[in-house]
C-alpha positions in Angstrom: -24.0 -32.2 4.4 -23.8 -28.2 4.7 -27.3 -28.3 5.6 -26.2 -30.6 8.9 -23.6 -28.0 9.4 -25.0 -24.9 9.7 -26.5 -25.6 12.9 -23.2 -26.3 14.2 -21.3 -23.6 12.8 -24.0 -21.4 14.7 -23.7 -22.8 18.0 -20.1 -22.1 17.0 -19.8 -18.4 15.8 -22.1 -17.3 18.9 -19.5 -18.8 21.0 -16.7 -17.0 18.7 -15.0 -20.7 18.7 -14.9 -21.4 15.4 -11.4 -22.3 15.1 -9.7 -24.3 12.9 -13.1 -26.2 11.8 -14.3 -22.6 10.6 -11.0 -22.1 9.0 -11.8 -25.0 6.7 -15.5 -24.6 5.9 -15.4 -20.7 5.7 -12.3 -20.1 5.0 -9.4 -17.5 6.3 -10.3 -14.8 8.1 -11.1 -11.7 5.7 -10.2 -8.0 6.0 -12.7 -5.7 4.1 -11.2 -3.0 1.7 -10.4 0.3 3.8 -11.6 2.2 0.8 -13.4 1.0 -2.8 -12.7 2.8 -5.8 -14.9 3.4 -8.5 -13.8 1.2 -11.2 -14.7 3.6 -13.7 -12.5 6.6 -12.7 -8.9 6.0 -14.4 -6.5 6.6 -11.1 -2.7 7.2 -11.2 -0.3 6.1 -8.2 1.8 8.5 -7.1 4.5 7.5 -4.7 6.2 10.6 -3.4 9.5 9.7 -1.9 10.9 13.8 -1.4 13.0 12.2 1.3 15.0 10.4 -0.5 14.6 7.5 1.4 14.3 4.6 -1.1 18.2 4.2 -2.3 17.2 3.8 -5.9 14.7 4.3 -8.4 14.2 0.9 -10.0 12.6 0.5 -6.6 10.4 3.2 -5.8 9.1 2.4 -9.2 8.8 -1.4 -8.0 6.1 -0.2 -5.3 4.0 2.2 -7.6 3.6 -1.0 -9.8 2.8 -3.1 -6.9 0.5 -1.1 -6.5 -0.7 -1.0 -9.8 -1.3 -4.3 -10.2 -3.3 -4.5 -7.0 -5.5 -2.0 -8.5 -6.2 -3.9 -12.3 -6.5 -7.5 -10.9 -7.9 -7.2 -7.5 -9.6 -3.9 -7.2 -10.8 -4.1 -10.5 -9.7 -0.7 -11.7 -10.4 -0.6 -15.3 -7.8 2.1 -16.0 -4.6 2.5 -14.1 -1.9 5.2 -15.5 1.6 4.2 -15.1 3.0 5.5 -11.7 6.0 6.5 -14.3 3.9 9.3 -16.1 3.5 10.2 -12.4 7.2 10.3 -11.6 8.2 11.9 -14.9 6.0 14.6 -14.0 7.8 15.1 -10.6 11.3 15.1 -12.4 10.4 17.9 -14.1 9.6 20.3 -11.1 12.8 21.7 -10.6 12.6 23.8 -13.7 9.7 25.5 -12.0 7.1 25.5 -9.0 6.4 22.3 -7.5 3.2 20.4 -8.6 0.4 19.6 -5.6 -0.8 16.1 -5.9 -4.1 17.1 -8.3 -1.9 19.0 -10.4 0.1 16.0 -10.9 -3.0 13.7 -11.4 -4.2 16.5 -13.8 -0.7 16.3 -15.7 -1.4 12.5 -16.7 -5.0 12.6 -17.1 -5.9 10.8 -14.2 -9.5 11.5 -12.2 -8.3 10.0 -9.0 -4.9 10.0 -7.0 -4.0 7.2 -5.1 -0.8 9.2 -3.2 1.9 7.7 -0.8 4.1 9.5 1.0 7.4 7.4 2.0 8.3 8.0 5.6 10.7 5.0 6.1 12.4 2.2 4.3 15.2 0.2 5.3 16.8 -3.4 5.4 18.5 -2.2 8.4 17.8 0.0 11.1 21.0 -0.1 13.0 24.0 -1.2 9.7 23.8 -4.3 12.1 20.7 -6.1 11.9 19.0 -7.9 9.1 15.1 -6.3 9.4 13.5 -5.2 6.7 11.0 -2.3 7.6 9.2 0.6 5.3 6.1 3.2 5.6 3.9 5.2 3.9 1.1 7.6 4.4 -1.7 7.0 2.0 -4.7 9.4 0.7 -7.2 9.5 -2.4 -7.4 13.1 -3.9 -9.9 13.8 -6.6 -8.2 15.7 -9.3 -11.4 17.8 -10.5 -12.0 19.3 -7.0 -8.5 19.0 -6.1 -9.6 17.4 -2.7 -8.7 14.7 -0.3 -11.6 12.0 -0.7 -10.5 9.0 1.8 -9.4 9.2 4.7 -12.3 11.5 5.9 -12.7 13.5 9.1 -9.2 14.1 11.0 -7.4 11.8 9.6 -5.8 13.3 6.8 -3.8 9.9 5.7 -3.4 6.3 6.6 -0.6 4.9 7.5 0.7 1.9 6.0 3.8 -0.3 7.5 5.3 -3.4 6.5 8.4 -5.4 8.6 10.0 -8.4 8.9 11.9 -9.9 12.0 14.9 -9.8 12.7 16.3 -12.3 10.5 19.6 -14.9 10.7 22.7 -13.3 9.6 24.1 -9.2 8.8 22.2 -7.5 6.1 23.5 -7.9 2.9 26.6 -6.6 1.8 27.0 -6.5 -1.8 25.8 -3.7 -3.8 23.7 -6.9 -5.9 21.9 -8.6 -2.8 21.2 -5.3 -1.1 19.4 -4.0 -4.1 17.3 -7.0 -4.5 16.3 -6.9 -1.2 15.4 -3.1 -1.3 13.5 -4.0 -4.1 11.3 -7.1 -2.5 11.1 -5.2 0.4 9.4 -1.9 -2.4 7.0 -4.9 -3.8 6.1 -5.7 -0.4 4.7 -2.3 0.9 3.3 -1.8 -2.6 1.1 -4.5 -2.4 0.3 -3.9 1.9 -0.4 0.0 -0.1 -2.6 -2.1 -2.8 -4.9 -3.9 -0.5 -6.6 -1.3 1.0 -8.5 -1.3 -2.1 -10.2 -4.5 -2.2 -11.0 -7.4 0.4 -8.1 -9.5 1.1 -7.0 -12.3 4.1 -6.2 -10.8 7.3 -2.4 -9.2 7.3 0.1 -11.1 9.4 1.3 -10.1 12.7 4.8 -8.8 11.3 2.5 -6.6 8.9 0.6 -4.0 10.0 -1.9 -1.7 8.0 -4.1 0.8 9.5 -4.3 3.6 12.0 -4.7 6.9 12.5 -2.4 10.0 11.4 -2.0 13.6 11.9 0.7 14.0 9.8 -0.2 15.6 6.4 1.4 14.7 3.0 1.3 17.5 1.5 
């Protein structure tokens, strides 16, 4: 039976028609990982949120460990330090000089940083409208040399973004259901953050992961 179709399906790809019939044989259309870590490096994610822009931290905890468990299951990471050892770290820098990213990485015996600077989060951008949207610049530093390994060249982070549409109704209004959304909306970027590390179905239109920056996190 394949063998019958593989004619077929070449006719079908050199056309670039392969359409829902290539759907079902090969299955969804895959993006490859942006970056692959090597497994045997334990890495730490450090989500660096010095804006203050996720309300709370049950959440910016929720898209460290998004993250986290995109980096176990999927990317096959064989030793991933709690993004808490990473933020307890942090917490401490006001009784003294602020740690750079290696130093922090160093601090919880990590060989590899997977960093994210938050640059927007929301479940509202107006107080009006019901739309979900939140950021983050991603880069890998290697602790030992205290370098940024990925991205290379000019671009000194990639920029991650996940948003919703504008959906039926005001945002929520109680302290409970705003929180819960904050914190699905966290889980969400985490794991848009998590698949850059391993090969994963095309994002949807509404999410969008890639591109260029020339902002630097720091």
């Amino acid at each position: 039976m394949m063998a019958a179709l593989l004619p077929i399906l070449g006719g079908l790809a050199a056309c670039n028609i392969l359409g829902p019939a290539g759907y079902f044989i090969l299955g969804p259309e895959k993006t490859d990982a942006a970056y692959e870590l090597n497994p045997d490096l334990p890495v730490v994610v450090f989500v660096d949120d010095s804006g203050s822009l996720v309300p709370d931290r049950t959440s910016r905890r929720r898209i460290g460990q998004s993250v986290e468990q995109a980096l176990l299951g999927e990317a096959q990471v064989k030793r991933v330090i709690s993004s808490d050892a990473a933020l307890a770290v942090v917490s401490r820098e006001k009784f003294g000089k602020p740690l750079g990213v290696s130093e922090v990485g160093q601090a919880v015996g990590a060989d590899i940083v997977v960093y994210a600077l938050i640059t927007a989060f929301t479940v509202s951008p107006d107080g009006v409208t019901y739309q979900p949207m939140a950021s983050a610049l991603v880069r890998i530093v290697d602790v030992k040399t205290k370098e940024r390994i990925w991205p290379s060249g000019d671009e000194t982070a990639r920029p991650v973004t996940v948003q919703s549409g504008e959906r039926q109704g005001p945002p929520p209004s109680s302290l409970g259901q705003r929180a819960e959304a904050e914190r699905r909306l966290a889980a969400q970027l985490g794991e848009e953050i998590g698949k850059l590390f391993y090969k994963h179905e095309a994002a949807p239109s509404r999410s969008r992961v890639g591109g260029s920056s020339s902002d630097d996190p720091g």
